[in-house]
TISEKOL-598820 format. One line per field, with one value per atom (N, C-alpha, C): atom name; x negated, y negated, z negated; residue in one letter; residue number from 1. Coordinates in steps of 0.05 Angstrom, whole numbers, plus 5000, padded with zeros to 4 digits. Layout:
BEGIN
a <- [CA, ...] .
X <- [X, ...] .
Y <- [Y, ...] .
Z <- [Z, ...] .
r <- [a, ...] .
k <- [NUM, ...] .
//
This chain:
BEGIN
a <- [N, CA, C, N, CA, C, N, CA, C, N, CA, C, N, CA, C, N, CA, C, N, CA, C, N, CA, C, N, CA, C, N, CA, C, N, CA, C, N, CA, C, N, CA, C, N, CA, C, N, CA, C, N, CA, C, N, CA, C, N, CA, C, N, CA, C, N, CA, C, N, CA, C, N, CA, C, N, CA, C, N, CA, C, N, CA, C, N, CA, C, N, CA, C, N, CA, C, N, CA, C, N, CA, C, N, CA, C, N, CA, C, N, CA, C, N, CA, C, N, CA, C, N, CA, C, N, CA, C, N, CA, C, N, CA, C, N, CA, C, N, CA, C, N, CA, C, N, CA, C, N, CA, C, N, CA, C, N, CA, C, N, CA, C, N, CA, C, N, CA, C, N, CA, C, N, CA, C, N, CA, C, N, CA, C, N, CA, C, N, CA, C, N, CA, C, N, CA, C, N, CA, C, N, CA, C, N, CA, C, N, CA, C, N, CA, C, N, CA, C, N, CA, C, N, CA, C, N, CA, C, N, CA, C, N, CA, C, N, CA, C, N, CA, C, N, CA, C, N, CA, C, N, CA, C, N, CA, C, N, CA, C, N, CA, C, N, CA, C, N, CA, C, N, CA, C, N, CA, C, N, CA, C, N, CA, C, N, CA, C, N, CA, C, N, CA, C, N, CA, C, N, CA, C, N, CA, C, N, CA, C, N, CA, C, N, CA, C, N, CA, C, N, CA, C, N, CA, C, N, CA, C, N, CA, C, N, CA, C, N, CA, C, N, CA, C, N, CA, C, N, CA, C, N, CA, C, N, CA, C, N, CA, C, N, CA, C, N, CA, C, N, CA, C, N, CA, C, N, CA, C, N, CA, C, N, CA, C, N, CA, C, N, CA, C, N, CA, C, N, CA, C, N, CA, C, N, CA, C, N, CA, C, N, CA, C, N, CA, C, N, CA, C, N, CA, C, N, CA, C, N, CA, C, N, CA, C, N, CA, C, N, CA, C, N, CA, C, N, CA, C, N, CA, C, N, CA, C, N, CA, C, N, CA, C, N, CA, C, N, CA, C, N, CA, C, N, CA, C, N, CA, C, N, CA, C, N, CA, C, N, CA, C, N, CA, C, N, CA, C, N, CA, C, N, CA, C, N, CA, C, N, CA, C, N, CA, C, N, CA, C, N, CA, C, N, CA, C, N, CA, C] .
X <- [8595, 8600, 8574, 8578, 8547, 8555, 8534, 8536, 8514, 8531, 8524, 8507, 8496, 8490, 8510, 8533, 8555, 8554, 8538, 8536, 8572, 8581, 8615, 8614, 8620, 8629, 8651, 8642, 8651, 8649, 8668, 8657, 8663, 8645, 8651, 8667, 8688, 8704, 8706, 8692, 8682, 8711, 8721, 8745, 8740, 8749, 8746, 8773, 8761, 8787, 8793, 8819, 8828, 8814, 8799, 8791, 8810, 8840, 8863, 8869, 8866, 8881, 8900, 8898, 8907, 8934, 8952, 8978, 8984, 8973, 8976, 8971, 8975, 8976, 8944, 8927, 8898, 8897, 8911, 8912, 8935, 8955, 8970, 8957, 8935, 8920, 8896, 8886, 8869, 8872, 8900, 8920, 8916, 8930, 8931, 8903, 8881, 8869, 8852, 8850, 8834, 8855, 8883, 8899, 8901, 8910, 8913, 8934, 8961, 8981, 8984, 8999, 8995, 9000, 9011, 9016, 8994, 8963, 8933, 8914, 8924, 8909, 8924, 8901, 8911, 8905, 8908, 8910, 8906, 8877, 8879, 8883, 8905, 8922, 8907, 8904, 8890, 8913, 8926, 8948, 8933, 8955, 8953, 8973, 8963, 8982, 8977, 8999, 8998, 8976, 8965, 8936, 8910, 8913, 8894, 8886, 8867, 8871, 8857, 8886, 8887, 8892, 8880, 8885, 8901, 8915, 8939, 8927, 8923, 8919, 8938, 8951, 8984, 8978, 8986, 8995, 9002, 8987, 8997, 9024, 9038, 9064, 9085, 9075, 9092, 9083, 9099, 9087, 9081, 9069, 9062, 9087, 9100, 9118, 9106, 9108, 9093, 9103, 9131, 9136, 9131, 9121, 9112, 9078, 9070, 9045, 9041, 9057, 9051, 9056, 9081, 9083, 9066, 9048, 9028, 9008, 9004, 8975, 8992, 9017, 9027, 9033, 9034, 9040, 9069, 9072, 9109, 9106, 9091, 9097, 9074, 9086, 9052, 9069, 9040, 9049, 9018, 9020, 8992, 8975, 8954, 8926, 8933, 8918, 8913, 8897, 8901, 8881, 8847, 8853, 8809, 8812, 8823, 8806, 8801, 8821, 8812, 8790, 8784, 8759, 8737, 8744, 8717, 8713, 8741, 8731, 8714, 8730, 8720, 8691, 8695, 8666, 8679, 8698, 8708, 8724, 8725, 8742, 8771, 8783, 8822, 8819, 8825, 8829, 8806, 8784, 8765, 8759, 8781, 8777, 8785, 8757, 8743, 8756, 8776, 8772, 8747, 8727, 8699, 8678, 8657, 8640, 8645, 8663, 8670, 8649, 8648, 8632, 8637, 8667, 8672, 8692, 8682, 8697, 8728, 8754, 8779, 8793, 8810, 8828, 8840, 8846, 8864, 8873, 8898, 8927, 8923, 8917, 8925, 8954, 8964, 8989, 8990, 9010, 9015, 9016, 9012, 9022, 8997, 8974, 8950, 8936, 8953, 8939, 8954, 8968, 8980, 8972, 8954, 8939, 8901, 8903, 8871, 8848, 8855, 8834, 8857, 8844, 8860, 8836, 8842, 8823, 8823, 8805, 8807, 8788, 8788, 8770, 8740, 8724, 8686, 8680, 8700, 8687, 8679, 8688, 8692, 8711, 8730, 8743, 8730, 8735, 8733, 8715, 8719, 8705, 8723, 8730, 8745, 8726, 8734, 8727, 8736, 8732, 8755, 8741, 8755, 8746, 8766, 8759, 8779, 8801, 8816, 8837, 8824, 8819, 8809, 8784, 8769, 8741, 8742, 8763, 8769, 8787, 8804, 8801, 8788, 8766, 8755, 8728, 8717, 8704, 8708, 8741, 8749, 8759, 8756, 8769, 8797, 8809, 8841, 8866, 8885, 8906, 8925, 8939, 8958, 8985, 9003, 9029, 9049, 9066, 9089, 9087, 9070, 9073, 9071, 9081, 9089, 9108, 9129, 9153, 9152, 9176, 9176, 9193] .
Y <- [4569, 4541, 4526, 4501, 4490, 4460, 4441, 4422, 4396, 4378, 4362, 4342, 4319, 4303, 4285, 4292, 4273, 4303, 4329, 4358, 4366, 4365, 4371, 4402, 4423, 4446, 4439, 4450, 4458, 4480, 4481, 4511, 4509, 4510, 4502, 4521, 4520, 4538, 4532, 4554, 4546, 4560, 4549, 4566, 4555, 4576, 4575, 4550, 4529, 4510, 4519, 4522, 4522, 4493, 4510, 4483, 4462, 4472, 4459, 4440, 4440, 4424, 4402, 4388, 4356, 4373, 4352, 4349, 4365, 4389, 4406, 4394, 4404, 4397, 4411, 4390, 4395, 4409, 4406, 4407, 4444, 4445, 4471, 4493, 4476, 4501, 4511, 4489, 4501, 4517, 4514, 4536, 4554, 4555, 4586, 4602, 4586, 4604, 4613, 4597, 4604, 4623, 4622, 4641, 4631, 4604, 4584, 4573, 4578, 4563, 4534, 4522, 4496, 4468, 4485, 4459, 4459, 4475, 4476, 4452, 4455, 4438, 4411, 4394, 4374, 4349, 4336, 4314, 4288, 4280, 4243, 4234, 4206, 4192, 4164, 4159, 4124, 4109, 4089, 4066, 4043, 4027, 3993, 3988, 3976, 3961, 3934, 3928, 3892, 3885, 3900, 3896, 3912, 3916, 3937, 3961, 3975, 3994, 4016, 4040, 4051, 4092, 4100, 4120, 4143, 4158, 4179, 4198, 4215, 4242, 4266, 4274, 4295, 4324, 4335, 4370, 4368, 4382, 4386, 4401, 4409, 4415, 4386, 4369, 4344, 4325, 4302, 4279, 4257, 4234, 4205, 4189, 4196, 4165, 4142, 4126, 4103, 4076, 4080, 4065, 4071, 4095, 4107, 4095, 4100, 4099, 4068, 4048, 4015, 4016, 4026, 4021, 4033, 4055, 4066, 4038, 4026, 4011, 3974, 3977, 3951, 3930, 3947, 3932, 3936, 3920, 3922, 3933, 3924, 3948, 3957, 3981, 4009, 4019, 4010, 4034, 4049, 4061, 4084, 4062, 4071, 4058, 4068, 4058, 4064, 4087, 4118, 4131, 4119, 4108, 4092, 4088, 4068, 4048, 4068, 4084, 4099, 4109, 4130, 4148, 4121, 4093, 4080, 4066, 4062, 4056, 4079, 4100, 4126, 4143, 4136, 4140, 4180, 4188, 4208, 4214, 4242, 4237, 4257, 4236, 4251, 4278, 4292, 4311, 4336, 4316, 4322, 4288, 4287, 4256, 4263, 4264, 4272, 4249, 4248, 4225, 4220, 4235, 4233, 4218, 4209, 4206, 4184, 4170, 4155, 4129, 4116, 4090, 4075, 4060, 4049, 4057, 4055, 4061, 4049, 4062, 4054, 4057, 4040, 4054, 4074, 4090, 4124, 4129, 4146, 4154, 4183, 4193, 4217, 4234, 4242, 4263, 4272, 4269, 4280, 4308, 4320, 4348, 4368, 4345, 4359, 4361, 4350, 4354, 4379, 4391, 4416, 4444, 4443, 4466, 4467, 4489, 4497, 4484, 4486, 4470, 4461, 4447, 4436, 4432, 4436, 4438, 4415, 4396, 4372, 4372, 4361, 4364, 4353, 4374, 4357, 4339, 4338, 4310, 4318, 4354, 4351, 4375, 4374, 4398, 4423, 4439, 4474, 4471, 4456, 4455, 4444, 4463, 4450, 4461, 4445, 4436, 4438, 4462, 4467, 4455, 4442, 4429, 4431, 4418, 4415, 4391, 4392, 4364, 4343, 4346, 4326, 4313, 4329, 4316, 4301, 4312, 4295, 4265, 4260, 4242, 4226, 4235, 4217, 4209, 4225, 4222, 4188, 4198, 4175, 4154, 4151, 4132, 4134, 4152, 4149, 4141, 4132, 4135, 4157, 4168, 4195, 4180, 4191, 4181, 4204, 4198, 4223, 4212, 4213, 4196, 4217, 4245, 4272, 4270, 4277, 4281, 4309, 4324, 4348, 4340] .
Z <- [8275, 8269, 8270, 8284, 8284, 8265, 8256, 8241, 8256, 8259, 8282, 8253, 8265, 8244, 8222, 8231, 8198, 8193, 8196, 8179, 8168, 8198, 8206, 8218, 8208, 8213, 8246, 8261, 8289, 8304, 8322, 8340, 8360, 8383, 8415, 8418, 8441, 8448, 8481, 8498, 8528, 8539, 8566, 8578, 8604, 8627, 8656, 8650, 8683, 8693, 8711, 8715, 8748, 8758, 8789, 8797, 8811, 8820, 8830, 8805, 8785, 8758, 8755, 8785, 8782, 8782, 8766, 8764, 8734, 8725, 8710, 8682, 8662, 8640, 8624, 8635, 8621, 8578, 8569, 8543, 8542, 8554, 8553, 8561, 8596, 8603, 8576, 8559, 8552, 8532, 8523, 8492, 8502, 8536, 8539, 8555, 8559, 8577, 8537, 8527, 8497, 8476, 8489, 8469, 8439, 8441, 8416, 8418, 8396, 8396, 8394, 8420, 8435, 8408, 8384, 8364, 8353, 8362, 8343, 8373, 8387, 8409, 8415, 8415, 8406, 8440, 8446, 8468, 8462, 8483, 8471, 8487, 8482, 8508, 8497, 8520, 8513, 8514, 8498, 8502, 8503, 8506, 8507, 8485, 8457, 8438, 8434, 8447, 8448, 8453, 8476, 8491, 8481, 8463, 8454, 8449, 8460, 8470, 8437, 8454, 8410, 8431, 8414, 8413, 8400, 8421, 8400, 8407, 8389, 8386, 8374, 8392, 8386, 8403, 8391, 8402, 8424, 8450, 8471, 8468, 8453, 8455, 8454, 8456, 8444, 8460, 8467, 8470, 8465, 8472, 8451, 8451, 8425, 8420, 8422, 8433, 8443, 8425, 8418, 8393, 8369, 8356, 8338, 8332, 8363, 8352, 8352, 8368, 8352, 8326, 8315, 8290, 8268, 8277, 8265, 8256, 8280, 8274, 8271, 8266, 8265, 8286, 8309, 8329, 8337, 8357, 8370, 8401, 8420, 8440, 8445, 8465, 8476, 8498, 8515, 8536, 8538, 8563, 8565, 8587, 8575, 8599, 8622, 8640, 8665, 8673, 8676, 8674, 8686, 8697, 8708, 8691, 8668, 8652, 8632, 8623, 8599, 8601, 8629, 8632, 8634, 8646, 8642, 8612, 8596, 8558, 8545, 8552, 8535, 8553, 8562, 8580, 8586, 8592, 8603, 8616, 8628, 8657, 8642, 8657, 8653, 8645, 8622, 8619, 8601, 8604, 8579, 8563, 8557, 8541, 8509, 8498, 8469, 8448, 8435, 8404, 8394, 8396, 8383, 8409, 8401, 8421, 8435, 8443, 8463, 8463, 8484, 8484, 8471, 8464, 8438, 8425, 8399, 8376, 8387, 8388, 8388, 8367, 8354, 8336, 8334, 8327, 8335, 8316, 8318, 8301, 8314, 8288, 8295, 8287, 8306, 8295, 8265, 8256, 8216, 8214, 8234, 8236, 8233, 8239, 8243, 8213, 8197, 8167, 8158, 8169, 8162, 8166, 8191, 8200, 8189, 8188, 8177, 8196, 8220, 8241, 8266, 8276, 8299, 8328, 8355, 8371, 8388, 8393, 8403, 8434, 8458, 8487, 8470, 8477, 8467, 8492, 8502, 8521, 8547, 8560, 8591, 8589, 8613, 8621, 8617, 8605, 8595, 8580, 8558, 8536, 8507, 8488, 8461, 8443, 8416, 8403, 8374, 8355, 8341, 8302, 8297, 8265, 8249, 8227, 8201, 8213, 8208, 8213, 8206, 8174, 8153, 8166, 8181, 8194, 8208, 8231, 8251, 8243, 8225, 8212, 8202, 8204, 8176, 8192, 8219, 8231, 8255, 8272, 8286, 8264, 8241, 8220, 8230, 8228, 8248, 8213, 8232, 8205, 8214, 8197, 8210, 8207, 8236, 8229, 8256, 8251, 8261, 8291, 8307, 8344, 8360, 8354, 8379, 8373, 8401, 8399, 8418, 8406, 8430, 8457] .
r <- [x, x, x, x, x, x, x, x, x, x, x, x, x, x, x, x, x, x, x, x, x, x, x, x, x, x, x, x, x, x, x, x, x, x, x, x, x, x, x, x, x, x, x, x, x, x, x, x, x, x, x, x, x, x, x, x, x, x, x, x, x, x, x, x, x, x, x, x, x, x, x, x, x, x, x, x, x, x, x, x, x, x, x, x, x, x, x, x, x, x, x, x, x, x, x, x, x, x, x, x, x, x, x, x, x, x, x, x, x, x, x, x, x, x, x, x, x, x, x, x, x, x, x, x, x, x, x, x, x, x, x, x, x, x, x, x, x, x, x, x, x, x, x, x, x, x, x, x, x, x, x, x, x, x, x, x, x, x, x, x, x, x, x, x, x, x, x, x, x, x, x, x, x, x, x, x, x, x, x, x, x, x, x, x, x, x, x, x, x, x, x, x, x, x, x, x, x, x, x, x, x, x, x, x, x, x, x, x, x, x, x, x, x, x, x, x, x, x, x, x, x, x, x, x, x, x, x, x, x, x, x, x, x, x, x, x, x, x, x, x, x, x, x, x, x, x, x, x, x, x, x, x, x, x, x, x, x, x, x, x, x, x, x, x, x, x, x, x, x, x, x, x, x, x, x, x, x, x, x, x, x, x, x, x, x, x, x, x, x, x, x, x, x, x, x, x, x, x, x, x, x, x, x, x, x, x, x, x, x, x, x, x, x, x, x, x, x, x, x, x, x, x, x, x, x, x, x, x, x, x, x, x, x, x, x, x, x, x, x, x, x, x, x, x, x, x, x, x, x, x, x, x, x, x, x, x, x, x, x, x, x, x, x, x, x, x, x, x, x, x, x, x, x, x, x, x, x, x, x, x, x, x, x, x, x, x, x, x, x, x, x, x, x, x, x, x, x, x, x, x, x, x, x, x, x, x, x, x, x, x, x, x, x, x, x, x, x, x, x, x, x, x, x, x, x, x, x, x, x, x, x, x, x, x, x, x, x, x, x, x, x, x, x, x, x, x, x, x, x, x, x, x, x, x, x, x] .
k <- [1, 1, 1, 2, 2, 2, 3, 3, 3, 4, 4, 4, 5, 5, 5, 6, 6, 6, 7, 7, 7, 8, 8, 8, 9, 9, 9, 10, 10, 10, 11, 11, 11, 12, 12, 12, 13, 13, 13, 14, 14, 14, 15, 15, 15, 16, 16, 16, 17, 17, 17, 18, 18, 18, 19, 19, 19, 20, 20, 20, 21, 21, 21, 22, 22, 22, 23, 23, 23, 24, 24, 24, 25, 25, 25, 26, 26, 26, 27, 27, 27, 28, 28, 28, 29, 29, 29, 30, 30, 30, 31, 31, 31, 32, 32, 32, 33, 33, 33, 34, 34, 34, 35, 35, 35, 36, 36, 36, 37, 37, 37, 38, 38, 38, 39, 39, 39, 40, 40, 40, 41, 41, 41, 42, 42, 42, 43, 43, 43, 44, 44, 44, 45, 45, 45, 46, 46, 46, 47, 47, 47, 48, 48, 48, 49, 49, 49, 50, 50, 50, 51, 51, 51, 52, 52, 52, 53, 53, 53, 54, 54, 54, 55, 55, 55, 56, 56, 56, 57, 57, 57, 58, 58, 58, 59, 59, 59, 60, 60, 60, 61, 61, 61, 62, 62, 62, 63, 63, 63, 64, 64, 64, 65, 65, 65, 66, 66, 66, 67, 67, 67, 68, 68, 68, 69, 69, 69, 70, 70, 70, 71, 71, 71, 72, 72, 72, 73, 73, 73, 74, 74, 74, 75, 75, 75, 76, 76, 76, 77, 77, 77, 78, 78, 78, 79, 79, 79, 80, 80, 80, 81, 81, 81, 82, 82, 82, 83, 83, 83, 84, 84, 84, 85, 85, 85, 86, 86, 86, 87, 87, 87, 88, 88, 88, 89, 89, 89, 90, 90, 90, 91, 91, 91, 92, 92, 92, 93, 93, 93, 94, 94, 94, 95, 95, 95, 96, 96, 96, 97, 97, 97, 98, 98, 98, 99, 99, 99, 100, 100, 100, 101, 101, 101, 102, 102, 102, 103, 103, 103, 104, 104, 104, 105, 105, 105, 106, 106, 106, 107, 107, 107, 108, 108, 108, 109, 109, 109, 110, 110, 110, 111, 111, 111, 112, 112, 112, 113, 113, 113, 114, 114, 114, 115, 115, 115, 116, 116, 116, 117, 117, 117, 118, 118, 118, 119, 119, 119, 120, 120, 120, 121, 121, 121, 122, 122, 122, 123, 123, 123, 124, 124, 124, 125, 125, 125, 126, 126, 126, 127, 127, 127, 128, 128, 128, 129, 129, 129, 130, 130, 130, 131, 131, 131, 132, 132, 132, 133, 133, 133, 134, 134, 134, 135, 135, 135, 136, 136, 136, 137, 137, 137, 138, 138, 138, 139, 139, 139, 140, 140, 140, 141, 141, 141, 142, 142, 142, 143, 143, 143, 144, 144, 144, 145, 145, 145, 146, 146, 146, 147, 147, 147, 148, 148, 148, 149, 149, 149, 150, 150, 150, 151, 151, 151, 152, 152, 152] .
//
């Protein structure tokens, strides 16, 4: 475990990519090439809520309720960014797109489910690379609020 400067317990977790990847599910490959059940790995989808752009963070076993996660942050509709714009807000490319780090701070909701597990594994910000912490950190790190926005 290494301790970055907010002195947050982490542990890189490196995994080969298929270099073919497009189309595939960047977040399932990385459960299974790391051998981590897919409700501990977690996926950030960039949205648009009533224009503003908010981040969900849910279990690659699940996907973003998109009305869930407006009503998380008090909004009425959401759809998903544009993959360009996300990789150019978050300053990363499709599929290693980190909740942490990003160029600007976005609001983010993270899944309720992730306060249930001992750690949860999130992208450090490029393909074949996760990221495994306390739930509670990762919370408290993206200032996120938690609310029920995976659906299976």
């Amino acid at each position: 475990m290494a301790a970055g400067r907010t002195r947050t317990a982490y542990t890189l977790h490196p995994y080969e990519v298929d270099g073919d990847a497009d189309g595939h599910s960047y977040g399932t490959d990385a459960a299974d090439a790391l051998g981590v059940p897919r409700e501990r790995v977690f996926k950030t989808l960039v949205a648009e809520v009533d224009g503003v752009f908010t981040v969900g963070v849910v279990p690659v076993s699940t996907s973003l309720d998109l009305k869930a996660l407006a009503a998380a942050v008090g909004g009425k509709r959401a759809r998903m960014a544009d993959p360009a714009r996300a990789e150019r807000i978050t300053g990363y490319v499709r599929g290693g797109i980190s909740p942490l780090g990003q160029r600007k701070r976005l609001r983010t909701v993270v899944d309720a489910s992730a306060t249930e597990l001992p750690s949860v594994y999130v992208s450090a910000g490029r393909r074949g690379l996760q990221m495994e912490l306390a739930a509670a950190d990762l919370i408290r790190l993206t200032e996120a609020v938690t609310a029920p926005i995976g659906v299976s």
